[in-house]
Each structure stands twice: as C-alpha cells, then as structure tokens.
N, C-alpha and C positions, 0 to 999 in steps of 0.2 A: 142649475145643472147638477144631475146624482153623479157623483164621483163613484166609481167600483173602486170597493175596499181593497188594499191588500193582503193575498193571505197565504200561509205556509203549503210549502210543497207536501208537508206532511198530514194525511189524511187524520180525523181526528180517534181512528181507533187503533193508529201509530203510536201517540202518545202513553207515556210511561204512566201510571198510575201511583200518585202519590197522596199520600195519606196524613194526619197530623202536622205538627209542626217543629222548625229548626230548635233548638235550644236556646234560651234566656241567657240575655246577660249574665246574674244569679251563677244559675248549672255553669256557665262558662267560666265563670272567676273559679267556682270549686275546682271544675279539673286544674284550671291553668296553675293553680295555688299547688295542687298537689306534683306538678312537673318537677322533674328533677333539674337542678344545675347543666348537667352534664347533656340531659335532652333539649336544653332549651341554646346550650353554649353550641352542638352538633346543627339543629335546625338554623340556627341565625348564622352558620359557615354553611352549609347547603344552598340558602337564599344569597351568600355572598359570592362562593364559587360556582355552584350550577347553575345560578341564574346568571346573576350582575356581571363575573368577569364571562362566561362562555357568551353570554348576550351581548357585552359589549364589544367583546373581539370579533365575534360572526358579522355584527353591523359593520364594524369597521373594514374589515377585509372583505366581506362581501361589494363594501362600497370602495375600494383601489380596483377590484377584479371588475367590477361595473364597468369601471371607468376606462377601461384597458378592452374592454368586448366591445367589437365590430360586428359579430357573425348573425345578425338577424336578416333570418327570411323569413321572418311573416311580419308583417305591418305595424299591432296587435302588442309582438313581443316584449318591444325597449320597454313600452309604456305599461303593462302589467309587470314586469319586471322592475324597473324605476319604482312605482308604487310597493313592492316589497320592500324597497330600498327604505321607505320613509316609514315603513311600519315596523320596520328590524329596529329602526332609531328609536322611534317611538318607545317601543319595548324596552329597551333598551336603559332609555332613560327612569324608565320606570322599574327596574328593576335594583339599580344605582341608587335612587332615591331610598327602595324598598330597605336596603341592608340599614338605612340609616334613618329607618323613620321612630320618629318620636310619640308614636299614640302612647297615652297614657293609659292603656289598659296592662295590667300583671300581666297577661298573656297575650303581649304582643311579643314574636319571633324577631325581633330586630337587635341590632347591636346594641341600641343603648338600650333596652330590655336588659339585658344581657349583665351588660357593665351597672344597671340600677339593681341587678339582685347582689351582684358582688357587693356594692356598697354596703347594701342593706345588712349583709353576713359580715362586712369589717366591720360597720357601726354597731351591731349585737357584741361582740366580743372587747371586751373593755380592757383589755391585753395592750401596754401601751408599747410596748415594742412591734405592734403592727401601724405603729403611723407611719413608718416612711411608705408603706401600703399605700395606707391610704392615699396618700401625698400623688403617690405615683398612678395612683386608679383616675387620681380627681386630675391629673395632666392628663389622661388618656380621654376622660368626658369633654376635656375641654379641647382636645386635639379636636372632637368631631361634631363640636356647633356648628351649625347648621348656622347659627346665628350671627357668627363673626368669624368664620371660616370660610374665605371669598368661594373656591372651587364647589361648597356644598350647598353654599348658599345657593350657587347657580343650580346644580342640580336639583334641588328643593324646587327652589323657580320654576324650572321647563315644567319640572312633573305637576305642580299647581295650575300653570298656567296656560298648558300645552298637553304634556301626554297621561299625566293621568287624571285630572279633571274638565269637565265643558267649561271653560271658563271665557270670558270676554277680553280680560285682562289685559294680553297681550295688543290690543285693539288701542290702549291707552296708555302700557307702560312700557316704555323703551331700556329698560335698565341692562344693561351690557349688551347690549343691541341682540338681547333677545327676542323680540318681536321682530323680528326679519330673518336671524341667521341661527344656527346652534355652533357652538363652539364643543369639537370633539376635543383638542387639547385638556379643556376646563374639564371634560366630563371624564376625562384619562384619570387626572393627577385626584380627580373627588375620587374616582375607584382604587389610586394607588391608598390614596389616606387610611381608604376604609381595612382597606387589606393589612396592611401596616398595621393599623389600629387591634384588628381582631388578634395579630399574632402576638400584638402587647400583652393584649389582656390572655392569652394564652399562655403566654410566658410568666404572669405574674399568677395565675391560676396553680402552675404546677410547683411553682418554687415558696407559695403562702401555706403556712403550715393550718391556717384556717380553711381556704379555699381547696387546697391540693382535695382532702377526701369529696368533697360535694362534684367534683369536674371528675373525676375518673370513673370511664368508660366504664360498665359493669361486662363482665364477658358473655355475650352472644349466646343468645338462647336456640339449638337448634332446632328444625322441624324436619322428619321422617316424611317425604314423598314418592309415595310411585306413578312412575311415567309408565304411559300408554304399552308402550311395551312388556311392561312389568319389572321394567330395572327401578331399583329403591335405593332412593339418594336422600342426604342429610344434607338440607339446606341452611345455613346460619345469615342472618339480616346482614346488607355490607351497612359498616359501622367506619369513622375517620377520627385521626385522632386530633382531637384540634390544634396540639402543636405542627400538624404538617401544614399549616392554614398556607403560608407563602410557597412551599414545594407543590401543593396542590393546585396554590393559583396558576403558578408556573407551566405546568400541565394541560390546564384546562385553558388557559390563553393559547396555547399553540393547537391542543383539538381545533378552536373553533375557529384559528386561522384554516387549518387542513380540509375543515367542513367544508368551506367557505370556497375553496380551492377545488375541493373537489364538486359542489356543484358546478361551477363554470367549466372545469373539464368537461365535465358529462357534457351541459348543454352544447358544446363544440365539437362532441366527439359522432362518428358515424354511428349507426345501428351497430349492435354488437361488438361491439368497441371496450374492452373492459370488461370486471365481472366483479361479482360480490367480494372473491376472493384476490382481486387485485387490487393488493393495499400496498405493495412498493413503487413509491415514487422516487426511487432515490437516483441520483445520476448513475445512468448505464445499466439501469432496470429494464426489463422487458416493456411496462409499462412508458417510461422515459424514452423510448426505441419508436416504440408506435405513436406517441404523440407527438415525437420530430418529425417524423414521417407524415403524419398527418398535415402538420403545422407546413410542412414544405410542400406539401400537394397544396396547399392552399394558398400561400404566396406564389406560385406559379401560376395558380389560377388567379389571381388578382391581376399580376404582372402584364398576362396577358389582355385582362380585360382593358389595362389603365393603354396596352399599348394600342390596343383597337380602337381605344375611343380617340387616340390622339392624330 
C-alpha cells in the first residue's frame, strides 16, 4: 500500500533562500573567548529572569486560573487549552534547567559559565588576600550541583528525561516519582537557588577589586533613528545591572502572574470588553466595575439554569 507523503503548507518557492553555512566550533570559541565578563554575566541574568522566573510563574498561574475556569462553550476549548497547559510546563522546565546548565563549551551563557570565568580571573591573580574570594565563589559553585543538590538534580532530570530531550528514561526510571508526576514545589525552590545564587555572584563581582572592573556595564552606545514621520530619536540598547538580579526577579514574577490573569480575563470577557489601554486592575477600577458586573450576569445565569434543571 503507497502511503501519500506528508508535506508543508508552504509552497516551495515560499522558502527563504539560504546559502553557505553556520559557523565552526573553531570561529565559535574565538568569538566566545573574546566576550566580555559583563556581556556574558547580562546574558546568563536575561535567560534567568526573562526566561526561567517569567516562564515559570506564567506556567504556574496560568495552571491556578485553569483550574478555577468553567466558561467553555465550544467542546474543542478545555482540551486545546489544557494542552498549553502542559507545553507552558514543558517550557518551563527547560528554561530552569537552561540558567544552570553545565556544557562545557567557554561560550556557553549559563550560570556556571559565568561563575567558571570568575574562577578562572581569581585563579590568574596570585594576590593571596583574594582567597576568602575564592572560598566564597567555590560555596557558590557548590550551592548549584546539579549533582548533590536534590531540587536541581530534579530539574536536571525532567529536562533530560522529559522536556528537553526524546528520551525513554522515564519509561524505566521512577526516581522521585518522576515518571508519573512533576513536582512544582521542587521546581520553585531549584529557581529560588538559582536566583539566589546569580545575586551572590553579583554581589561578590562588585565588591572583588579583581572582578569589579571585568562586570561593569560599559555606557550604552546610542543610535540616531528616524520614524516614518520624520521625527529623529536617539535609541540607547536596554542594558541591567546585574546587582538588581533579585529586585528584577521580583518583578518579572508578578508580570507573568498578571499575564497569566489577564489571558483568562480576556477569554471570559464579552466582545469589546476591554482595550489595549485597560491596564488598571486595581479594586474600584473601571475595569474591576465591569468585570463584577459581568461575573454577576453570569452567576445569574447559571443560577437560573441549575434552578430549571432542578
């Protein structure tokens, strides 16, 4: 029996045109070698808080708000909806993993990346009043084994076993009754660790009179743009300073609760319900007005239904 192939919605004279090929391991170590401290301390807090803590608060509060929604009228909905649920995790997990992974390439963006170039600058400087330095770098590497640090070890695990490789694994190995469940708890306290950890190394960054110059941000180079209209504005790159590592987590935990919140609004709200510019939620908001209002048209309308069926 001839099977028909499966093939892309995209015709093939859609396709982008691509030419030569990616860069060599080689070229790749030269850039990575040439990075600075400060770009590579910025990038490994970007994959901390933009990714790992906003990915892992959206999954979490998106899955309380799941749990709490009733309002499906089409059949279709729970179930493609639920299924985000498990891809948000997914993500999730693998993003957690990501702040903490261990490739041993120079240009991997990871934390202990991170914390292996500081060693590398304490161990060059033969300055023996930097051992409590050292001392205090080499508790920060060992805060984040992966290897004897139960909470990282698990997240290590899912993302091996489960979200970020095809693996069988789980098929065979039951260790913390990961083959059946994930454990959000486990995967909190591995993202508090990490978080923790980056503001250590942050903190020893600025106050180590070897490390302070290699971490400090260089000042923002800007660029001259004109908009469509012809107004000309001076754009500078947004830049963080890595000591705001925990104030920022802070932040970016509650965005992605608020995200999280405001999809479920929307999906329970009528047509026209809202706008771009309706960002106050606060009690006794305009928008807090019409969603009681709503929320009470709609327990009335239940009430009535539960009392027709009765």
């Amino acid at each position: 029996m001839k099977i028909s192939p499966f093939t892309s919605e995209f015709p093939p004279a859609a396709l982008p045109a691509v030419t030569g090929s990616p860069l060599g391991n080689a070229q790749l170590d030269q850039h990575g070698a040439k990075t600075a401290h400060s770009n590579r301390a910025e990038r490994a807090q970007q994959i901390a808080i933009g990714n790992a803590v906003h990915g892992f608060y959206l999954a979490k509060r998106y899955s309380e708000q799941l749990a709490q929604f009733h309002g499906w009228t089409n059949a279709l909905s729970e179930r493609a909806v639920t299924g985000i649920e498990a891809k948000l995790w997914r993500l999730a997990v693998v993003d957690v993993a990501m702040v903490n992974d261990t490739n041993k390439l120079s240009r991997s963006a990871s934390l202990p990346s991170v914390l292996a170039a500081m060693k590398q600058t304490l161990d060059a400087a033969p300055d023996a009043a930097l051992d409590a330095d050292r001392s205090t770098l080499q508790d920060m590497r060992d805060s984040i084994n992966a290897d004897t640090v139960v909470p990282l070890m698990y997240v290590r695990h899912l993302r091996n076993k489960w979200a970020g490789h095809p693996s069988m694994d789980r098929d065979f190995d039951d260790w913390a009754d990961a083959d059946q469940t994930m454990s959000i708890p486990l995967i909190e306290e591995a993202l508090a660790i990490l978080v923790r950890a980056h503001q250590e190394a942050a903190d020893l960054s600025a106050r180590c009179s070897v490390l302070a110059p290699l971490f400090e941000v260089p000042a923002p180079t800007g660029e001259v743009v004109t908009q469509p209209d012809g107004t000309v504005l001076e754009r500078f790159p947004m830049t963080v300073q890595w000591s705001n590592v925990t104030a920022l987590a802070d932040d970016m935990r509650f965005g992605a609760r608020r995200d999280a919140e405001a999809l479920f609004d929307q999906m329970a709200s009528p047509p026209g319900y809202g706008g771009r510019e309706d960002r106050d939620w606060s009690a006794g908001s305009e928008h807090a007005r019409r969603r009681a209002t709503i929320d009470d048209a709609a327990a009335q309308v239940m009430s009535k239904a539960t009392t027709a069926d009765s």
